[in-house]
TILUMTI-373789 format. One line per 3 residues: their letters; for each residue x, y, z negated of C-alpha. Coordinates in Angstrom, 3 decimals, padded with zeros to 6 digits, m for minus. Layout:
# TILUMTI-373789
A> X/Y/Z ~ ...
# end
This chain:
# TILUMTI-373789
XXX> m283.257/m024.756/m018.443 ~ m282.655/m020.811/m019.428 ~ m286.907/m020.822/m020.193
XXX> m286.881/m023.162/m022.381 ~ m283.537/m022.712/m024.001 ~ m282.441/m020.296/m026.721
XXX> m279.149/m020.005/m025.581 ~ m277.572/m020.816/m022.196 ~ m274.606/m019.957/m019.889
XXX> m274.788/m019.928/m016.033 ~ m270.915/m019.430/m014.860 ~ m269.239/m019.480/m011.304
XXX> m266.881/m017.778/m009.482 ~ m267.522/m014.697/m007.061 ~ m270.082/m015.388/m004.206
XXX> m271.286/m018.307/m005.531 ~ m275.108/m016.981/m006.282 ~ m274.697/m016.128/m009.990
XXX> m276.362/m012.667/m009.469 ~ m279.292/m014.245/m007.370 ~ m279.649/m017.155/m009.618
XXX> m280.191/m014.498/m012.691 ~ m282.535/m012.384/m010.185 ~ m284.806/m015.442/m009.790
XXX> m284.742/m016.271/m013.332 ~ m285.752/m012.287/m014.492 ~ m288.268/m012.892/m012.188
XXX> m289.695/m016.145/m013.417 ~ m289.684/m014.983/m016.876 ~ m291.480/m011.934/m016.198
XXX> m294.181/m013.769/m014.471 ~ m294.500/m015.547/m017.917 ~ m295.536/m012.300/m019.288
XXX> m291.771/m011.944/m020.938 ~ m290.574/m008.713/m022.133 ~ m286.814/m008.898/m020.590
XXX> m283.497/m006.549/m021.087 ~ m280.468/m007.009/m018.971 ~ m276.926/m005.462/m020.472
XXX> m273.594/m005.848/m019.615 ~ m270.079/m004.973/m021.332 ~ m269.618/m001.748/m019.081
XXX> m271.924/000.679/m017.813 ~ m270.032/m000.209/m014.016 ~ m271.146/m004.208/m014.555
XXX> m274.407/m002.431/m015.784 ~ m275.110/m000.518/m012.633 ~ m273.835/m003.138/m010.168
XXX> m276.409/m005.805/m012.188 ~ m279.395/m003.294/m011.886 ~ m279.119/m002.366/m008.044
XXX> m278.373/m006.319/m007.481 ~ m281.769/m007.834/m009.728 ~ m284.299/m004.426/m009.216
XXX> m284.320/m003.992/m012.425 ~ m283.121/m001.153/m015.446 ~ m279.955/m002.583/m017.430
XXX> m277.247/m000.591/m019.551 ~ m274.362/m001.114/m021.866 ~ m274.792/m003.657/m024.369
XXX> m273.738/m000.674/m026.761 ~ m276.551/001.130/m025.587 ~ m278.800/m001.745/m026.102
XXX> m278.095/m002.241/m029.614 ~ m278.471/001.617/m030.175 ~ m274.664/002.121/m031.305
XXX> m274.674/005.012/m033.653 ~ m271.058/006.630/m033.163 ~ m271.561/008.880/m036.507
XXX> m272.134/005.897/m038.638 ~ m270.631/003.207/m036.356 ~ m273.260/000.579/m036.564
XXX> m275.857/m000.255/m034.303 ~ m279.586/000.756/m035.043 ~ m280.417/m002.839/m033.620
XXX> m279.963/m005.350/m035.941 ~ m281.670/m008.296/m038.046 ~ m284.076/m005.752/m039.651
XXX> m284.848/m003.596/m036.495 ~ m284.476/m006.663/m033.423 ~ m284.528/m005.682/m030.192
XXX> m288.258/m006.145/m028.413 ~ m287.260/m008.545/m026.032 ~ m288.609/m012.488/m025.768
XXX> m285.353/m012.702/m023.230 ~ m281.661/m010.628/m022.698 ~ m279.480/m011.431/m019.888
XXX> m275.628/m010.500/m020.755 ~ m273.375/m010.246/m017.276 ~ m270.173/m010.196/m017.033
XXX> m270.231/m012.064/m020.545 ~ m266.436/m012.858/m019.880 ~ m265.569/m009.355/m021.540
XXX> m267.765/m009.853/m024.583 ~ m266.214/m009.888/m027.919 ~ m267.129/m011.796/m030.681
XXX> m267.900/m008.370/m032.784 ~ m270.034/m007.030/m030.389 ~ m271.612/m010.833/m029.634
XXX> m272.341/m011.567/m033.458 ~ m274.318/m007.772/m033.026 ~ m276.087/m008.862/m030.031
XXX> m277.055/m012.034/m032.033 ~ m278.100/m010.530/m035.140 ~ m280.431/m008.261/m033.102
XXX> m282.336/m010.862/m030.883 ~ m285.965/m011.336/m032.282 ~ m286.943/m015.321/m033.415
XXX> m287.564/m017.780/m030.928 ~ m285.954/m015.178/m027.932 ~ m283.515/m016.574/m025.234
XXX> m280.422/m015.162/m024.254 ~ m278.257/m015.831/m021.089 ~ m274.942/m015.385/m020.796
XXX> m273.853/m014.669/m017.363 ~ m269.765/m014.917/m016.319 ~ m267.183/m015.767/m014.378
XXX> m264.354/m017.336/m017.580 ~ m261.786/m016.545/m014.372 ~ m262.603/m012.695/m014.733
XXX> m261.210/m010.217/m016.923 ~ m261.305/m011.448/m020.885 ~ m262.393/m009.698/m023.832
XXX> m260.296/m006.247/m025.061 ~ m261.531/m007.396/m028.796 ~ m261.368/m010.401/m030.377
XXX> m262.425/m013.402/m029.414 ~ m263.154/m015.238/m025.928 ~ m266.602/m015.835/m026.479
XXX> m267.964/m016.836/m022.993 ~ m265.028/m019.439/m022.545 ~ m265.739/m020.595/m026.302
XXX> m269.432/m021.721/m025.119 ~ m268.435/m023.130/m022.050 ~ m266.196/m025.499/m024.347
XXX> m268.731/m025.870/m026.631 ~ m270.827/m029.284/m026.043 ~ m274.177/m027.866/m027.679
XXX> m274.791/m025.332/m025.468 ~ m276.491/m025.617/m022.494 ~ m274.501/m024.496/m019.345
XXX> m274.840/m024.546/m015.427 ~ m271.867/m024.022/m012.835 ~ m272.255/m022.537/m009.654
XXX> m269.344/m023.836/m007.559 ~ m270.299/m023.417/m004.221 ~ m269.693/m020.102/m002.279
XXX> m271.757/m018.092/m000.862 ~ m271.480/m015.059/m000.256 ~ m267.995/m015.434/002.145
XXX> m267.317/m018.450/004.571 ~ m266.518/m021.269/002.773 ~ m264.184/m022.714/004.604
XXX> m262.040/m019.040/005.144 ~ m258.954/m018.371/004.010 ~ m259.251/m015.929/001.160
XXX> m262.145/m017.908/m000.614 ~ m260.313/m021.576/m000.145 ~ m257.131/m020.163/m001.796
XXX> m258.586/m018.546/m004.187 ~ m260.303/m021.990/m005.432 ~ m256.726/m023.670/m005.264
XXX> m255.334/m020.886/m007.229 ~ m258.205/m021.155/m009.929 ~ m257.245/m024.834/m009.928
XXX> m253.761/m024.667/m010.791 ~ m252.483/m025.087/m007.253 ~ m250.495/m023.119/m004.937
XXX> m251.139/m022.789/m001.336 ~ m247.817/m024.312/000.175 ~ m247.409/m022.428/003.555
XXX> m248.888/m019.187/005.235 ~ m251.020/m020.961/007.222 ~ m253.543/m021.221/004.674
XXX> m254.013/m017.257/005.917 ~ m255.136/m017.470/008.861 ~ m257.175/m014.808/008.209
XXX> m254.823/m012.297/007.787 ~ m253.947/m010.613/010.955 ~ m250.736/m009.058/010.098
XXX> m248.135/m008.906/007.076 ~ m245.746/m005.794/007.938 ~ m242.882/m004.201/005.920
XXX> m243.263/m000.317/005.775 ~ m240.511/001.926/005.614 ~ m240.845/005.374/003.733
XXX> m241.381/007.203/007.426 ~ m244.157/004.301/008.759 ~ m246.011/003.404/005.393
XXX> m249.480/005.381/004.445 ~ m249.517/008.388/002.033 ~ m250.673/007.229/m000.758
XXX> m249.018/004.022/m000.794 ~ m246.191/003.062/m003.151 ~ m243.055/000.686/m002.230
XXX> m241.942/m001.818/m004.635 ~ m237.947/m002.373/m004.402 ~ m236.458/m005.555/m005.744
# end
């Protein structure tokens, strides 16, 4: 769907083969001859993306050229960016400012993916763009919901799905996996650690 869509959004929480999905899409486009860009809110989401797809990506900022001096991006309607596709991770923290830029730069007939998690961090700006299109009927959208990357069936990634549900794991038994839950003492807890009083 994200070849022959203009605009789609592949969401799904941690381990659930976002990264490799977008890795195997990169790849298919490029073997279409595509010219593709990958960007991300944050030069850390930047970094993590490139190391995890083989392949350059930066700040969204950076790929619209902002211009600090004149605050206004280079990249625009007149100047587009020279890509036939653009991959935006961690689309959760995108803004509708810095979308509508992102938008106004992309060439005619280019595709852009939006790539999130609408459970992660939100947007600092205005606007909760990636949870706007997956609400939004017209645009195309695919959720990953099955995990991955831990066991499925452990504790940490079975509570977190009932938490992201609404529900509340009812007894410690749900953490099984956690070997020990201790209460420190100023003398037996770790430098560096801090204790919360009630």
């Amino acid at each position: 769907r994200a070849k022959v869509s203009p605009l789609m959004v592949l969401t799904g929480g941690p381990g659930t083969g976002k990264t490799f999905t977008v890795r195997a899409i990169v790849d298919a486009w490029k073997e279409e001859g595509k010219e593709v860009l990958l960007a991300c809110p944050t030069a850390r989401a930047a970094n993590v993306l490139a190391a995890a797809v083989g392949a350059p990506a930066c700040t969204i900022h950076r790929l619209l050229e902002f211009n600090p001096r004149e605050e206004a991006f280079k990249r625009d309607a007149s100047n587009p960016l020279d890509a036939d596709a653009v991959v935006i991770d961690e689309a959760s923290m995108l803004d509708v400012v810095l979308c509508g830029a992102l938008f106004h730069a992309l060439k005619p007939g280019a595709h852009i993916l939006m790539v999130g998690d609408d459970d992660q961090l939100p947007s600092v700006g205005p606007g909760a763009v990636l949870h706007d299109l997956l609400r939004c009927s017209r645009v195309p959208r695919v959720e990953l919901s099955e995990i991955f990357r831990q066991d499925p069936s452990g504790d940490i990634a079975r509570n977190a799905q009932l938490i992201n549900r609404g529900l509340t794991p009812r007894h410690m038994q749900y953490f099984d996996s956690v070997t020990a839950l201790q209460a420190a003492t100023p003398q037996t807890r770790p430098s560096g650690t801090v204790m919360i009083e009630a």
